[in-house]
C-alpha positions as CSV (number, residue, x, y, z in Angstrom):
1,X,157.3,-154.2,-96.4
2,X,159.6,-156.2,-93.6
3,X,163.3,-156.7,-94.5
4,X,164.7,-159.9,-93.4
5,X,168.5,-161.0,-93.1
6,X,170.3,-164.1,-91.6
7,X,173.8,-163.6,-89.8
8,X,175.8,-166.9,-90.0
9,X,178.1,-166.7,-87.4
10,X,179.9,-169.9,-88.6
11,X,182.9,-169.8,-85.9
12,X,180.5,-170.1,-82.9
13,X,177.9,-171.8,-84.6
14,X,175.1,-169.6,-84.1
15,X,172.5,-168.3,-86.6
16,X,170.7,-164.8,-86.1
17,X,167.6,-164.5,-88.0
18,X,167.1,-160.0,-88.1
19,X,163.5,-158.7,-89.1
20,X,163.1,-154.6,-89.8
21,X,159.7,-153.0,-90.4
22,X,159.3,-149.1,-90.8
23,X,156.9,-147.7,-88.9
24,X,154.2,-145.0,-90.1
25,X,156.3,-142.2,-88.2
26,X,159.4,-143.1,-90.4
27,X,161.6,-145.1,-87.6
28,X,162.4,-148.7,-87.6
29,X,161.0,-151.7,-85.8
30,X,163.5,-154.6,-85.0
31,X,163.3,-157.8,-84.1
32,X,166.2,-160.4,-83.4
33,X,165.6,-163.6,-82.6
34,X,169.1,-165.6,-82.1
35,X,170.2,-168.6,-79.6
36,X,173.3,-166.5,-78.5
37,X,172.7,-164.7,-75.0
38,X,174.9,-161.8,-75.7
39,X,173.3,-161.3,-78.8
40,X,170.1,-160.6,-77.1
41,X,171.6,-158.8,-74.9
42,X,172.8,-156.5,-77.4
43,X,169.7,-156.3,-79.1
44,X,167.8,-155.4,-75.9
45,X,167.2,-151.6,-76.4
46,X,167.6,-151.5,-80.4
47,X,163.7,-152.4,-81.0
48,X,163.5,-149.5,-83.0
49,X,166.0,-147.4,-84.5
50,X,166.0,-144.0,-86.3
51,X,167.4,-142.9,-89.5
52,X,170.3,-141.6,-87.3
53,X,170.8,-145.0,-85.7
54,X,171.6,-145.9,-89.5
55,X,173.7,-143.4,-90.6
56,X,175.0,-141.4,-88.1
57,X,177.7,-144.0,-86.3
58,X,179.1,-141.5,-83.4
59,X,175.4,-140.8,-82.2
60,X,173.6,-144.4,-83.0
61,X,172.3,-146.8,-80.5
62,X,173.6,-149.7,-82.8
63,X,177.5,-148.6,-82.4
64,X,176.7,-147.6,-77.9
65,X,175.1,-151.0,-77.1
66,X,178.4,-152.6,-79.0
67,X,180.2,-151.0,-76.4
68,X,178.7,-152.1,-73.5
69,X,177.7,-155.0,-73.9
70,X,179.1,-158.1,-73.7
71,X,179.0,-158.5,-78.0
72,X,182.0,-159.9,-79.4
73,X,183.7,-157.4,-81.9
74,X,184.1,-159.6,-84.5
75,X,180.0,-160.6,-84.2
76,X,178.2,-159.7,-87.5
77,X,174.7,-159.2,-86.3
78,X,175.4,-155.4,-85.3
79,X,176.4,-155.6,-89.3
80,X,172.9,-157.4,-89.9
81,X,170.9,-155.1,-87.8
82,X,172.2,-152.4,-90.3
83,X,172.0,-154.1,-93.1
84,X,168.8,-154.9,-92.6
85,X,167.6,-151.3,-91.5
86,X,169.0,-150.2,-94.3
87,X,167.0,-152.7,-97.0
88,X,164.3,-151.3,-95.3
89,X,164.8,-147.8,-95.8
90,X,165.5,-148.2,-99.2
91,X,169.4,-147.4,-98.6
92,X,170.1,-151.0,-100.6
93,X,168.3,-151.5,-104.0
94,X,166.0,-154.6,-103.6
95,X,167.5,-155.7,-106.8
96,X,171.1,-155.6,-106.0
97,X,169.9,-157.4,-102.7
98,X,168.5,-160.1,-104.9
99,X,171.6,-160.4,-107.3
100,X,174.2,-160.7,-104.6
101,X,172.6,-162.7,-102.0
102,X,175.2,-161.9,-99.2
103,X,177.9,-160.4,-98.1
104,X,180.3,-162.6,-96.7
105,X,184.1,-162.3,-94.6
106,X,186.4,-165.1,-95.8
107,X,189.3,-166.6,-93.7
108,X,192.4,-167.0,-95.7
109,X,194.9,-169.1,-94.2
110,X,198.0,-169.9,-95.9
């Protein structure tokens, strides 16, 4: 199975399209494909991740390459690239993927 996700970054304008397949030795293969150069640059070196990448935030290569790279920290793809990974691994129920559609962050301005 390949899990898919889309990361509408609506301020800049950019669209990340994030594509996760589970290898036969249990990590994950990911591929980004996005029109933002720091984007890729981020995603340079997270082609595949491990179930530690996932869970374990002090010792993932998702949460090191936000650091030093040039990645905004308000950029939602690192989110996606987990998100992803984790629809893949079965960590998110297909179902509940399929009855909420998205998760979203709302700007309120009074």
């Amino acid at each position: 199975m390949s899990s898919k996700v889309r990361v509408n970054m609506n301020v800049c304008d950019k669209i990340t399209i994030v594509e996760v397949n589970q290898t036969p030795e249990g990590t994950f293969s990911v591929k980004v494909t996005s029109p933002c150069e720091n984007v890729m640059e981020f995603a340079s070196g997270l082609e595949e991740l491990t179930l530690t990448d996932l869970t374990d935030k002090a010792n993932s290569k998702v949460f090191d390459r936000m650091r030093v790279t040039k990645m905004s920290a308000d950029c939602l793809v690192p989110a996606g690239i987990l998100t992803a990974a984790w629809f893949e691994a079965g960590m998110i129920a297909k179902s509940l993927a399929k009855s909420k559609k998205n998760n979203n962050v709302e700007f309120i301005v009074d």
